[in-house]
C-alpha positions as CSV (number, residue, x, y, z in Angstrom):
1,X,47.4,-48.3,4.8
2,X,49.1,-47.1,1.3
3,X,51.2,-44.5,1.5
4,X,54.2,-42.9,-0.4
5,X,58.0,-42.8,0.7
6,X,58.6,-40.0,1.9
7,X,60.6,-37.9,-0.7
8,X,63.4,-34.9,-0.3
9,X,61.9,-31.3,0.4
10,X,62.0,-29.3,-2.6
11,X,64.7,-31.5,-4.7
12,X,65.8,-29.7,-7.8
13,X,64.0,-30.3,-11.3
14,X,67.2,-32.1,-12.4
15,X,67.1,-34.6,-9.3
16,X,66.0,-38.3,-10.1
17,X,63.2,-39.4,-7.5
18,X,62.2,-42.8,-6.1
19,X,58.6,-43.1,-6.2
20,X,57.8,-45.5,-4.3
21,X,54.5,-46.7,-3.0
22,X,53.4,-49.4,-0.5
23,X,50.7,-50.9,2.3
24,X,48.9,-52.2,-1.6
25,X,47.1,-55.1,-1.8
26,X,49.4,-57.3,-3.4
27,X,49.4,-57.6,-6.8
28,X,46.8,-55.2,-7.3
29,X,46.9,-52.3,-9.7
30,X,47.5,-49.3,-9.3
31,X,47.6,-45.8,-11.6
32,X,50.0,-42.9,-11.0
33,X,49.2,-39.7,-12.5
34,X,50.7,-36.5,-12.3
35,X,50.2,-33.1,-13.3
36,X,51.4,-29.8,-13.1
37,X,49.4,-26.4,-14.7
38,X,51.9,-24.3,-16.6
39,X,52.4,-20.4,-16.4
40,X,50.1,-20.0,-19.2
41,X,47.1,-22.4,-17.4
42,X,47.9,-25.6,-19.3
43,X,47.9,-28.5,-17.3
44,X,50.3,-31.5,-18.3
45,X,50.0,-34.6,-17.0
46,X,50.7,-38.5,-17.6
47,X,49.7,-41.5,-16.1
48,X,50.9,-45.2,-15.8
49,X,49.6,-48.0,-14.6
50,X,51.2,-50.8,-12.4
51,X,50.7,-54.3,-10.9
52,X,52.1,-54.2,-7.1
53,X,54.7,-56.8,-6.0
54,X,53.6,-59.4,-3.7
55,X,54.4,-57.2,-0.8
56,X,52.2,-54.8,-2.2
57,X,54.8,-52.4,-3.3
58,X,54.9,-50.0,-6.5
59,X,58.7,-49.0,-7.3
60,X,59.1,-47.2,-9.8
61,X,62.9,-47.3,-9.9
62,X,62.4,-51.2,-9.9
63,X,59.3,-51.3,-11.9
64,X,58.1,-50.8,-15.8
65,X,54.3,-49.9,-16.0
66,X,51.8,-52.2,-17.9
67,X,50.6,-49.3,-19.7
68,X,50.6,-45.8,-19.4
69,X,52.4,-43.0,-21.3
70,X,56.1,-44.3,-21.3
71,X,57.4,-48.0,-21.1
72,X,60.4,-49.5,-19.5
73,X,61.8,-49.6,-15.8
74,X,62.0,-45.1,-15.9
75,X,62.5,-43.5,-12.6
76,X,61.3,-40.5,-13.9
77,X,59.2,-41.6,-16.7
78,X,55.8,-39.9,-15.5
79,X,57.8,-35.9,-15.5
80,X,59.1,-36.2,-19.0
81,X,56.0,-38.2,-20.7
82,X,53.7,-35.5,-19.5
83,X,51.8,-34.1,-22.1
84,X,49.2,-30.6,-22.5
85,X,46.0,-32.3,-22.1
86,X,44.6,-29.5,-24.3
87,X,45.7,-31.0,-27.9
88,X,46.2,-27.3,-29.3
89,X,48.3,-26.3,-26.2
90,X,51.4,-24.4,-27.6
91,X,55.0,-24.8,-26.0
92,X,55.1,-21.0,-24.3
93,X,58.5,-19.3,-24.1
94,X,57.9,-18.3,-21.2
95,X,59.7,-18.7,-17.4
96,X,59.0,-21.6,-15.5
97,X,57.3,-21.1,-12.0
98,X,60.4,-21.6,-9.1
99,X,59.3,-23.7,-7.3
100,X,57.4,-26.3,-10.3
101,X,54.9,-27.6,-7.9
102,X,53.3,-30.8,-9.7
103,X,50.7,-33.4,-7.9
104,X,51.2,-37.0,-7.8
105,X,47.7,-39.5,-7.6
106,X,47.1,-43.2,-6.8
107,X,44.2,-44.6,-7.6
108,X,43.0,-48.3,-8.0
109,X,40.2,-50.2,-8.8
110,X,38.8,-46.6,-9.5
111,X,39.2,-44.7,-6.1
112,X,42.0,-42.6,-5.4
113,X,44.8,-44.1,-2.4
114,X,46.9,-40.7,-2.4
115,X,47.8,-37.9,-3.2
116,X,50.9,-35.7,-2.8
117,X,51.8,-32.5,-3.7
118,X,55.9,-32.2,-4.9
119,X,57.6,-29.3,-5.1
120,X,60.9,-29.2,-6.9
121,X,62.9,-26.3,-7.9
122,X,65.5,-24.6,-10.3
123,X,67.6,-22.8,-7.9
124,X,68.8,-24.8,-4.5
125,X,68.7,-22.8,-0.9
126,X,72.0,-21.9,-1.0
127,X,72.0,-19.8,-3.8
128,X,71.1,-16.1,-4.2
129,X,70.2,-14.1,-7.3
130,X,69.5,-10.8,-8.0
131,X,67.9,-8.9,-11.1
132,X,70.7,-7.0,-13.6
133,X,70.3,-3.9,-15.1
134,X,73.8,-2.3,-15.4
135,X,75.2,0.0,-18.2
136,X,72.6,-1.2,-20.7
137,X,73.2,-5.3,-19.9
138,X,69.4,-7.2,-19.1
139,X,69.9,-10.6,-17.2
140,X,69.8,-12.2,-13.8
141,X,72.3,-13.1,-11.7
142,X,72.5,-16.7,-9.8
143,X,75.2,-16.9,-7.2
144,X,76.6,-19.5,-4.4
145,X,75.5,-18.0,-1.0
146,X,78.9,-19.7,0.0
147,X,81.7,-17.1,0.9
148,X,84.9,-17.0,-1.6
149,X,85.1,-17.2,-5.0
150,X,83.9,-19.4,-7.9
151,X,83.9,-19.9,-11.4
152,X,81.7,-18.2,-13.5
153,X,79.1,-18.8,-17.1
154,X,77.6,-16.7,-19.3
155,X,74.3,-18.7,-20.1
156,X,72.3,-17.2,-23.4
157,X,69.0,-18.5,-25.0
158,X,67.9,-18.7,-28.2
159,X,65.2,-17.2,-30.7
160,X,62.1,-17.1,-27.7
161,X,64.0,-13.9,-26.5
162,X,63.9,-12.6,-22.8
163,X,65.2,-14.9,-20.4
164,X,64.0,-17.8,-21.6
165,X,65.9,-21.0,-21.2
166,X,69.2,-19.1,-19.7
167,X,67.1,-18.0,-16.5
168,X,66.4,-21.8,-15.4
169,X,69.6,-23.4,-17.2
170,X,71.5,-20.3,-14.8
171,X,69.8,-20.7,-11.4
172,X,70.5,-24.7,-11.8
173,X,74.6,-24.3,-12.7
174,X,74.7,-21.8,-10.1
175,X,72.8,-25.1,-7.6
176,X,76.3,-26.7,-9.1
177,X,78.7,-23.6,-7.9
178,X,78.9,-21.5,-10.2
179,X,78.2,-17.9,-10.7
180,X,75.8,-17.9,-13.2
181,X,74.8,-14.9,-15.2
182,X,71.5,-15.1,-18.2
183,X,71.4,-12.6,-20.4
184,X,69.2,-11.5,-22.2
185,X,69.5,-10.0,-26.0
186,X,66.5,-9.3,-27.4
187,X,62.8,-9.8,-26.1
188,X,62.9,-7.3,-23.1
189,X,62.5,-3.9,-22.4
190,X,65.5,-1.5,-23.0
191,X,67.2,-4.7,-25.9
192,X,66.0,-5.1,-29.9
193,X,62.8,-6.8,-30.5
194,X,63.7,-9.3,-32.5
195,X,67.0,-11.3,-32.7
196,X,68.5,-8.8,-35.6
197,X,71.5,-7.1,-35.8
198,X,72.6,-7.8,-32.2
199,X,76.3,-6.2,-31.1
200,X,78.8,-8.2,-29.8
201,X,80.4,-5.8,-28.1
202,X,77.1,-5.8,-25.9
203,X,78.9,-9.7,-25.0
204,X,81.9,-8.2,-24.6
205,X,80.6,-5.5,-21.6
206,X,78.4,-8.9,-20.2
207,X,81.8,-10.2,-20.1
208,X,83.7,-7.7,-18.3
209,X,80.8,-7.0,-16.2
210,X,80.7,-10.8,-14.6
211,X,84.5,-10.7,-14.6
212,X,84.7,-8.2,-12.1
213,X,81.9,-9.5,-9.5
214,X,83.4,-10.2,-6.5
215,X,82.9,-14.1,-6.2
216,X,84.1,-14.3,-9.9
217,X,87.7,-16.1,-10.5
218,X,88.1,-14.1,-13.4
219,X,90.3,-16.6,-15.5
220,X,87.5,-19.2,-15.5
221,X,84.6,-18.3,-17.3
222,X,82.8,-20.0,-19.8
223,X,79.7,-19.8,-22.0
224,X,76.6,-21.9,-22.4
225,X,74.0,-21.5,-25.2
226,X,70.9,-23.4,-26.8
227,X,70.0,-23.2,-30.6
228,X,70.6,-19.7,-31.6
229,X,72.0,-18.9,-28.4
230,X,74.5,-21.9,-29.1
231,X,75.6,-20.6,-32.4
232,X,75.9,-17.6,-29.9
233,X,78.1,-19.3,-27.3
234,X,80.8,-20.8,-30.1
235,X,80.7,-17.3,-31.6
236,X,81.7,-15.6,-28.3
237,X,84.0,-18.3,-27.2
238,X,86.0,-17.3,-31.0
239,X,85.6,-13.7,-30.0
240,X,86.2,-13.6,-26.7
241,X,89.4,-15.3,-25.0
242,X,88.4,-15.2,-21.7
243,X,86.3,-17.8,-22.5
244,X,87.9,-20.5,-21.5
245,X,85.2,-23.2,-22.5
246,X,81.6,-23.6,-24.4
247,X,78.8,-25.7,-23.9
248,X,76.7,-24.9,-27.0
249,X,73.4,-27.0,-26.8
250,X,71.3,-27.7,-30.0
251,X,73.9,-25.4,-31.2
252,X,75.5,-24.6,-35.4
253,X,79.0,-24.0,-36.5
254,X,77.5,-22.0,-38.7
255,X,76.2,-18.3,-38.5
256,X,72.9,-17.5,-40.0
257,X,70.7,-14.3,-40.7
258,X,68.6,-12.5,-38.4
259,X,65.1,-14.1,-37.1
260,X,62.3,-13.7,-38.4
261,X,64.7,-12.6,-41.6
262,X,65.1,-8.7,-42.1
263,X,68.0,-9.7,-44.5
264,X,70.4,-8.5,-42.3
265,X,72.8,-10.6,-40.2
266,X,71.5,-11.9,-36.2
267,X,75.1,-10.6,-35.0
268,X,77.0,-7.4,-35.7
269,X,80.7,-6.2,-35.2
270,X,82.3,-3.2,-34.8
271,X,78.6,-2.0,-36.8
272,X,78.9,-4.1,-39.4
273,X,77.2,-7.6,-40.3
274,X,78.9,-10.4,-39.7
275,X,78.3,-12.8,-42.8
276,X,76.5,-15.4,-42.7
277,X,74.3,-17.8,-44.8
278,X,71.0,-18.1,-46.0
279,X,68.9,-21.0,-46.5
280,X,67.1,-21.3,-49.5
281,X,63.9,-20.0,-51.0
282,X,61.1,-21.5,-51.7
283,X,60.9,-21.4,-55.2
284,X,65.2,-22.7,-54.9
285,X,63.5,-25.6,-52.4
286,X,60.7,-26.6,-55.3
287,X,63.6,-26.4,-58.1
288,X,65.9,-28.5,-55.7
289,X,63.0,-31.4,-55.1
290,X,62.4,-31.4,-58.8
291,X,66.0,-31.9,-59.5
292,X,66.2,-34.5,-57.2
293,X,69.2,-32.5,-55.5
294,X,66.8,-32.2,-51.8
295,X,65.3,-35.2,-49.7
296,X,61.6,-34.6,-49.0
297,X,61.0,-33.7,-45.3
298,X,64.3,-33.1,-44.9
299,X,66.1,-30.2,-44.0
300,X,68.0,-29.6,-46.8
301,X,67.6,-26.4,-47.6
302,X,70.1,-25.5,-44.5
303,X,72.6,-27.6,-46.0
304,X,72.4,-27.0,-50.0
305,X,73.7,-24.0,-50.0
306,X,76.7,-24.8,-47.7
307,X,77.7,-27.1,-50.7
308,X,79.3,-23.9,-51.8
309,X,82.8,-23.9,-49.8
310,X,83.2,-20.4,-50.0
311,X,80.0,-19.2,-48.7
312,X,80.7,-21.7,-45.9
313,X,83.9,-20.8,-45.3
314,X,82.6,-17.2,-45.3
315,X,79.8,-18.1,-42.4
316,X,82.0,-21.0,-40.5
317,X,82.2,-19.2,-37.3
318,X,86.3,-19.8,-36.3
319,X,85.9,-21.8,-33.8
320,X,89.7,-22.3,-33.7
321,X,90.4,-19.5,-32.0
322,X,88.4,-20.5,-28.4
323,X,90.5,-20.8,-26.1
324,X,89.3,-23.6,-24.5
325,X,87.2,-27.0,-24.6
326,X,84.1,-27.4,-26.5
327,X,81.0,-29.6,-25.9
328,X,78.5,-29.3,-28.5
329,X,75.1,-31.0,-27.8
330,X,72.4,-32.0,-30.5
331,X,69.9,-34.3,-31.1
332,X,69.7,-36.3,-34.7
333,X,65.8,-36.0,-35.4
334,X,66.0,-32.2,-35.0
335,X,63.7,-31.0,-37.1
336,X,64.1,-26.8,-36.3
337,X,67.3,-26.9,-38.0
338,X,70.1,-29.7,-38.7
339,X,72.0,-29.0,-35.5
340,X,74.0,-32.4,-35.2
341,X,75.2,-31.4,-39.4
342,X,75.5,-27.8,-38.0
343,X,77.8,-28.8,-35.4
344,X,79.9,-31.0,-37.1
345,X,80.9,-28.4,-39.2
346,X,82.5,-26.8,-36.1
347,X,84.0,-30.1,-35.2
348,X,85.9,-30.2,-39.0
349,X,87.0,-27.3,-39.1
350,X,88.5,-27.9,-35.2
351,X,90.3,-30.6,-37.1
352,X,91.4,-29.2,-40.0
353,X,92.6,-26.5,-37.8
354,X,94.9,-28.8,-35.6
355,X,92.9,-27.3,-32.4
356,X,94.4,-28.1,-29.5
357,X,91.8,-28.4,-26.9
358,X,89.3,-31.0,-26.3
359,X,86.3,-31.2,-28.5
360,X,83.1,-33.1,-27.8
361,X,80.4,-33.7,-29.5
362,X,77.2,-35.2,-28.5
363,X,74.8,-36.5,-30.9
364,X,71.8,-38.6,-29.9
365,X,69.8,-40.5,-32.1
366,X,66.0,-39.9,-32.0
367,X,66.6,-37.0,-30.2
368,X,64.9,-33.7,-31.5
369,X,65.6,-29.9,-30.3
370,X,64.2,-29.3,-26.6
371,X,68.2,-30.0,-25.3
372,X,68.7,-29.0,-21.8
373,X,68.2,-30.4,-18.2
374,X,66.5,-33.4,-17.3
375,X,62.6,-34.1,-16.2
376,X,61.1,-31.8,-18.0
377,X,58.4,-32.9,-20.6
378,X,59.8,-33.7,-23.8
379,X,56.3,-34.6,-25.3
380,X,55.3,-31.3,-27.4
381,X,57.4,-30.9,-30.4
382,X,54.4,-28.5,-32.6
383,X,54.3,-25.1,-31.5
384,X,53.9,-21.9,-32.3
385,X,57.2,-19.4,-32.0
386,X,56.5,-16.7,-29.6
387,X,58.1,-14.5,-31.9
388,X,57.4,-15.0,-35.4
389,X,54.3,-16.9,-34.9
390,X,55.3,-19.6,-37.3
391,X,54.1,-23.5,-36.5
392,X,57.4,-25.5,-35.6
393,X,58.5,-28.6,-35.2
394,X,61.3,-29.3,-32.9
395,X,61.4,-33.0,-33.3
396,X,62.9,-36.2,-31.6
397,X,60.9,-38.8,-30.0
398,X,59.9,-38.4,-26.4
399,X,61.4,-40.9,-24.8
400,X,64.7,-40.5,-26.3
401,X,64.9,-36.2,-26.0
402,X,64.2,-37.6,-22.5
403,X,67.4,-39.7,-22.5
404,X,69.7,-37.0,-24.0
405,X,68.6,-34.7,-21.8
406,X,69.3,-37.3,-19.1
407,X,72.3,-38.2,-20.6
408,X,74.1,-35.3,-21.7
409,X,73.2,-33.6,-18.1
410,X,75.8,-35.4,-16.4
411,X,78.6,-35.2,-18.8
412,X,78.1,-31.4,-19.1
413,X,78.1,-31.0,-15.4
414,X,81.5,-32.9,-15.9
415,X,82.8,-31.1,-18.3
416,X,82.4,-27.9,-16.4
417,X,84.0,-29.0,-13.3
418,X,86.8,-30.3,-15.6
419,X,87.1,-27.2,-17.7
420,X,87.1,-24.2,-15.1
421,X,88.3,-26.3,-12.3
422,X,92.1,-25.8,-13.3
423,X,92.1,-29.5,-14.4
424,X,94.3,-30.0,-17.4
425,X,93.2,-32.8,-18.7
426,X,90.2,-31.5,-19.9
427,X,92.5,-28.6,-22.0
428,X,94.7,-31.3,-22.8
């Protein structure tokens, strides 16, 4: 009779799974579809079809499909080709469900073989996390269950607000062994509304709060942001030197006003605005296509007005004073903002500035915006922001966001261990 391997309870979403089916008929075909409803009732799915070997096996780690929603030998092709089978479905930034339950189908020759039910999750069994609401700070805490002590990350999200991003990217670092601490900024009750005007000093007690946990080796901390919160992680890292190293994901060297724009700066100090730049108007945008001085459905109008060396200087966060390694983390077809340009402005000025720790700098071509952990669907790039309501694009082909994510998963993880083990290489 068909059946499926037998797979590992409750792997986490960043695991790579062999699917593997067998007792076919041989050479018979055979369609695998999977599906998992979202927090917000959307169910995504994708399905591919293959032709069973002549002992009447279906690997997927062995085998590409004939047709379906991804192509090529993919282990994991079927989680990050699903798509919202509702066409207006928006991305939601909202948290994912822990554990992501999803169901797997075989059918052929139009009955259904199997079906199994796979839950994977964000947070392994051997860590413990507890909500944080201390002196003003709003986050969660992820911890090794493990006696002794560990290092530690700050993880921050971007322009969705809350929790979102940091809360999942947290609880799987802390699966690694760290202590892992989101914070939020904005976006939940007690923190600003919008991204505007945000204190660094509010970091700065974050800081000194994980510091003194009790499992926290206090010298080896570092920070980890996406998009905004990656222009937020390089930021810290220059501001803070107990930093000792930043993963900035999506991320720009550059600082940039508040979101959605109040004309004030996203980041304050000492209650004042940090500068920053400004992208440019639209009437500046029509005047620049005119002139020929823009590319048409490009994002030029980020990088225009850093032609102007002492407004960049002015906004080029100083990255030369983190006092650690840097990995930066972008894809090349991001279309929410130029991160890969955006970062290589960090990694210039690292030059210019003789900086004596390692830099890295991850660019992927193809890749668009949604950076992060692997599996996860990488098929919606429209949506609509949670906070400002505009419609986005994020970018990148799905296939290869997929393979950055993939990719760029297992060197961070790397880099970590490297960075906050003690290992001087990595600070070499």
């Amino acid at each position: 009779m068909p059946s499926f391997d037998p797979l590992p309870s409750r792997p986490l979403v960043t695991e790579s799974l062999a699917i593997r089916v067998t007792g076919l008929n041989p050479h018979a075909a055979v369609t695998l579809r999977l599906c998992n409803r979202s927090p917000d009732g959307v169910v995504f799915a994708s399905e591919a079809t293959f032709i069973a070997d002549e002992n009447g096996t279906v690997d997927l780690t062995q085998q590409a499909p004939v047709s379906g929603d991804y192509n090529g030998i993919n282990a994991m092709g079927l989680f990050w080709s699903r798509r919202p089978a509702e066409s207006k479905a928006a991305a939601a930034c909202a948290l994912s469900p822990n554990p992501l339950t999803v169901t797997l189908t075989a059918t052929s020759s139009g009955s259904e073989l199997l079906v199994a039910s796979i839950e994977r999750s964000f947070v392994s069994e051997n860590v413990q996390s507890r909500d944080v609401r201390s002196d003003g700070l709003v986050g969660k805490l992820f911890e090794p269950k493990e006696a002794g002590t560990h290092p530690a990350v700050l993880v921050v999200g971007g322009s969705g607000g809350g929790l979102y991003w940091s809360q999942d990217m947290a609880g799987l670092l802390a699966s690694q062994g760290y202590v892992a601490f989101a914070l939020a900024y904005f976006g939940m009750e007690g923190l600003p509304r919008t991204l505007n005007q945000i204190p660094l000093e509010y970091f700065g007690k974050a800081l000194a709060w994980l510091s003194g946990q009790p499992q926290v080796i206090e010298d080896r901390i570092g920070a980890v942001g996406y998009s905004r919160g990656g222009e937020l992680a390089l930021l810290l890292g220059a501001s803070y030197p107990q930093i000792r190293a930043v993963v900035a994901y999506a991320p720009s060297g550059i600082l940039w006003p508040a979101f959605p724009s109040t004309g004030y700066s996203a980041w304050t100090q000492g209650g004042k605005d940090i500068p920053f730049a400004s992208t440019l108007t639209y009437e500046q945008w029509d005047e620049a296509l005119a002139q020929g001085r823009a590319r048409p459905d490009s994002l030029d109008w980020y990088l225009i007005p850093l032609q102007d060396k002492k407004l960049a200087e002015r906004a080029t966060i100083a990255v030369e004073k983190i006092s650690g390694p840097i990995m930066m983390i972008s894809g090349k077809d991001d279309k929410l903002w130029p991160a890969s340009d955006l970062a290589e402005f960090a990694v210039q000025r690292l030059k210019v500035k003789c900086f004596k720790n390692a830099v890295h700098h991850l660019a992927y071509a193809g890749a668009g915006h949604s950076l992060g952990w692997p599996n996860a669907p990488t098929t919606v790039t429209r949506f609509k922001h949670s906070v400002s309501g505009e419609d986005l694009d994020l970018g990148g082909s799905p296939k290869e966001t997929a393979h950055a994510c993939q990719d760029s998963w297992l060197q961070m993880l790397e880099f970590l261990n490297r960075s906050l083990s003690g290992n001087s290489r990595e600070n070499a």
